[in-house]
C-alpha positions, -999 to 999 in steps of 0.1 A, spaced: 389 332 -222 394 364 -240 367 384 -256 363 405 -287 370 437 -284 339 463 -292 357 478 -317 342 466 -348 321 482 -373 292 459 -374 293 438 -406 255 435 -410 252 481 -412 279 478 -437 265 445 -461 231 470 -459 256 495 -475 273 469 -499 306 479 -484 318 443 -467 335 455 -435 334 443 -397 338 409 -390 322 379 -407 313 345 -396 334 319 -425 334 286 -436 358 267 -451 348 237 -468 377 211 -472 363 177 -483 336 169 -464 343 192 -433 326 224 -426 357 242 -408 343 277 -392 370 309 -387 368 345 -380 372 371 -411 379 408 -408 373 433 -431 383 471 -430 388 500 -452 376 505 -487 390 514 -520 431 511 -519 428 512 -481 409 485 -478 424 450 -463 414 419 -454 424 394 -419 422 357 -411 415 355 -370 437 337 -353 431 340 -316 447 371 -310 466 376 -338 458 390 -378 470 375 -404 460 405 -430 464 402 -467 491 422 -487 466 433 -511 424 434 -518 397 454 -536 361 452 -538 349 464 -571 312 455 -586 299 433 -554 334 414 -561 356 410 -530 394 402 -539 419 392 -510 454 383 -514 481 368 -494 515 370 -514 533 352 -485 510 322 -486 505 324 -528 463 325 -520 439 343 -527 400 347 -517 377 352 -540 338 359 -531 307 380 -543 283 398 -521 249 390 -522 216 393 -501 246 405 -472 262 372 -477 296 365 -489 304 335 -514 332 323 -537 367 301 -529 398 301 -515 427 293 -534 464 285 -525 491 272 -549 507 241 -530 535 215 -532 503 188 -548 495 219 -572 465 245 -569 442 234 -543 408 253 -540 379 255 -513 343 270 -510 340 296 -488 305 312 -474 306 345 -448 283 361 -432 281 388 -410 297 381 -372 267 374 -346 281 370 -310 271 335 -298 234 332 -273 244 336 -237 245 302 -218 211 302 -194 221 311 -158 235 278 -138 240 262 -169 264 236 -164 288 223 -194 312 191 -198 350 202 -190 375 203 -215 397 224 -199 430 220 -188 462 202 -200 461 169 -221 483 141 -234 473 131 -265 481 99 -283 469 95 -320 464 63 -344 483 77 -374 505 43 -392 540 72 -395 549 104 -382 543 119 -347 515 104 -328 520 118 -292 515 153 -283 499 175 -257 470 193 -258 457 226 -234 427 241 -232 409 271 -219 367 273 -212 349 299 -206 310 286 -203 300 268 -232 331 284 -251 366 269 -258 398 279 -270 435 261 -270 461 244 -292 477 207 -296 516 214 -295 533 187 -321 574 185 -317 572 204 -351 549 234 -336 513 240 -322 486 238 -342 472 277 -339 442 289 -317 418 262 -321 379 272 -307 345 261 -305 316 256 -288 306 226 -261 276 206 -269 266 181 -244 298 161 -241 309 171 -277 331 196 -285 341 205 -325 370 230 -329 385 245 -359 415 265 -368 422 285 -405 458 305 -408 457 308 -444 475 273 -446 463 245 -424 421 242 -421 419 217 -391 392 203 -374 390 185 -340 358 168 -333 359 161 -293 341 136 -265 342 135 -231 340 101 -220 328 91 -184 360 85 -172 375 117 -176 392 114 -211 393 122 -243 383 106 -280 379 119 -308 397 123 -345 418 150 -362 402 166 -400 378 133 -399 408 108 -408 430 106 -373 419 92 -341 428 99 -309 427 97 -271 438 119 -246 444 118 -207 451 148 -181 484 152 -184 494 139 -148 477 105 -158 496 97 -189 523 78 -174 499 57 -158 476 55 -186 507 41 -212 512 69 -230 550 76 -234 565 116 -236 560 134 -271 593 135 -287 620 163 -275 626 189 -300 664 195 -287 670 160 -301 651 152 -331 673 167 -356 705 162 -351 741 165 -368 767 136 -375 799 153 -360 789 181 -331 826 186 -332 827 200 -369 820 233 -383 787 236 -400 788 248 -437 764 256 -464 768 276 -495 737 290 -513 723 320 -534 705 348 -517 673 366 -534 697 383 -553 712 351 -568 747 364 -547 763 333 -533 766 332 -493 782 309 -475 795 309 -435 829 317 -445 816 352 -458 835 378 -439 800 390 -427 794 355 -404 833 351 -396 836 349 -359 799 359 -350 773 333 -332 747 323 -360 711 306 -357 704 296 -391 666 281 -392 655 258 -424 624 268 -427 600 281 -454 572 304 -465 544 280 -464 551 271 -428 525 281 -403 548 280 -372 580 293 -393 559 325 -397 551 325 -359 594 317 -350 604 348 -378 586 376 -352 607 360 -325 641 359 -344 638 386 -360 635 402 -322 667 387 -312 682 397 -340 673 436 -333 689 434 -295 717 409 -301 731 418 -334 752 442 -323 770 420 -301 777 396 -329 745 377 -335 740 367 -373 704 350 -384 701 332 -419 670 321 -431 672 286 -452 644 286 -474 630 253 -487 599 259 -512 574 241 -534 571 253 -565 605 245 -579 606 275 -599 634 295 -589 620 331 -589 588 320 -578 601 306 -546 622 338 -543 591 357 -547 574 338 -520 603 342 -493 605 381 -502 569 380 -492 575 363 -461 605 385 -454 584 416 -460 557 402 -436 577 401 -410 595 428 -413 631 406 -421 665 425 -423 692 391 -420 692 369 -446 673 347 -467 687 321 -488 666 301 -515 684 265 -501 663 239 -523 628 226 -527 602 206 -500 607 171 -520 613 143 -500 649 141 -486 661 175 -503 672 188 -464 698 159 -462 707 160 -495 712 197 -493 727 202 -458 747 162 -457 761 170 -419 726 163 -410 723 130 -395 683 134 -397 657 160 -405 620 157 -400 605 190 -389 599 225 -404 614 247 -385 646 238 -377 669 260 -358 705 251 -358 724 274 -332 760 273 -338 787 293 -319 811 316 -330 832 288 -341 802 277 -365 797 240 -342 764 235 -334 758 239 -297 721 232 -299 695 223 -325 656 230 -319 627 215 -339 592 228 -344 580 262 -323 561 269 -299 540 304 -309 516 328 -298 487 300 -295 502 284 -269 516 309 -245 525 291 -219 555 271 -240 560 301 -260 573 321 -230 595 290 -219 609 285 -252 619 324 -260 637 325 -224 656 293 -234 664 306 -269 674 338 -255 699 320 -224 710 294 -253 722 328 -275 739 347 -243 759 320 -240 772 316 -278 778 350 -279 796 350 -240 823 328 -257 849 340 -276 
């Protein structure tokens, strides 16, 4: 279990002050779910900025002011923005994200951070920790996964790790045999609401709509619950044996294909992803790493953006953001929208396509050696070290062959 660092200004001197800084207690209120997250606020004026806590990580806003009791953070990369007034030290207002369904808005409330009551000495708590196969009830899509937890005391932290990525750093608090926890990246607002049955396992449902059990993981084979699906093999290509092509306009509107004289002969991983992907955000840091150390030995990265808006320099606008987030120097191609089938229609040597991201690693010939779904990130650190070694073996090898 990690700890805050004592680092903060408290938020409760600075509401006192009317200057909204520190870290603040938030709610998101999506339906009929109260989903709780970590906000932190620093600076003032044009230096002021504004984070969503994710476990360890920030996700800061690209822009945010504070004028008349009136805070104002944006997220270019996600297309949201937080609106909120200070009053009586409390922050109120929405959040507001433009999505594929159209402009989506949630309350928000804030107020300033107060470190949870110590347990009482030899307090005991119900045990979620550990690692868990989870089985859900949804009619399509993914309904095995696994689950792993850490507790410290009454508090717990973790992730559920889909074949299309992990779900962020979840936490919350045990209560009896209950345990809620929630997770905000700016994107997804999830809720798990947890019991520990009698017999050791899990029930429970996902944002109030998905059941679910779960069993230690070195029970699930006896308990019927089959292996989550392998990422290696749930997107795959018709004819391995095939170069891979694609031809579509950069952010420039210049046309790139693999036959450019800038990809001929090198290894390429080209990732269909897109800006309002949680767990593409999270695989861009990595890539964009291997693309520092191995370029120069004739790796090539190309980003396949598939947005929402349909609106051409809108979408172009969004993956600039999320190009400028992360700091991206290889390309990034505008490739089509999120509508239903668009992947396959756009990329036909596709057999199937199901999960955002999608790496396709493809030698220096251009066949695909190896495709990955989903990604493992920061949240889950265990897989996430496994799955960069792997990455980085898979692209010594493409890049060992002539």
């Amino acid at each position: 279990m990690r700890f805050l660092p004592l680092l903060f200004i408290p938020a409760a001197v600075c509401a006192a002050q009317q200057l909204p800084r520190g870290l603040w207690d938030a709610v998101l209120t999506v339906e009929d779910r109260q989903v709780p997250f970590k906000l932190e606020l620093q600076g003032a004026g044009a230096a002021m900025k504004g984070a969503i806590v994710d476990g360890d990580q920030r996700i800061w806003s690209t822009s945010a002011t504070f004028v008349g009791g009136a805070l104002h953070l944006r997220w270019a990369y996600f297309d949201s923005d937080l609106k909120a007034k200070l009053e009586n030290g409390a922050l109120t207002g929405a959040y507001t994200r433009r999505t594929r369904a159209g402009l989506v808005q949630r309350a928000f409330t804030a107020k300033p951070f107060a470190a949870p009551p110590a347990p009482a000495e030899g307090a005991k708590f119900a045990q979620f920790a550990g690692a868990w196969r989870i089985e859900t009830d949804a009619a399509k899509g993914v309904r095995v996964m696994d689950g792993r937890f850490r507790q410290s005391a009454d508090q717990v932290t973790g992730t559920i790790q889909r074949v299309d990525g992990d779900f962020g750093t979840l936490s919350g608090t045990v209560r009896g045999a209950r345990l809620a926890l929630s997770h905000f990246d700016g994107i997804r607002a999830t809720l798990l609401e947890v019991e520990l049955a009698p017999d050791g396992t899990l029930k429970g449902r996902i944002d109030g709509k998905t059941g679910f059990r779960a069993v230690p993981l070195d029970q699930a084979k006896a308990a019927g619950i089959p292996e989550p699906p392998d990422p290696t093999r749930y997107v795959a290509v018709k004819n391995p044996a095939e170069p891979f092509q694609f031809r579509f306009q950069d952010l420039d509107g210049q046309w790139v294909s693999l036959d450019s004289e800038r990809f001929r002969g090198k290894a390429v991983i080209a990732t269909i992803m897109g800006s309002w992907c949680p767990n593409c955000h999270d695989e861009a840091e990595f890539l964009m790493d291997l693309y520092r150390r191995y370029r120069a030995q004739g790796l090539e990265i190309i980003g396949l953006g598939f947005e929402y808006t349909g609106e051409i320099e809108r979408d172009r606008e969004l993956l600039r953001a999320f190009a400028k987030r992360h700091g991206i120097t290889y390309p990034m191609l505008l490739a089509g929208t999120t509508e239903d089938g668009e992947v396959l229609r756009k990329l036909p040597q596709l057999a199937s396509f199901a999960a955002y991201p999608a790496a396709l690693y493809l030698g220096r010939d251009h066949k695909v050696r190896a495709i990955h779904a989903g990604f493992a990130g920061p949240a889950n650190p265990e897989e996430h070290r496994k799955l960069k070694a792997e990455i980085e073996s898979l692209v010594k090898s493409m890049l060992a062959k002539p």
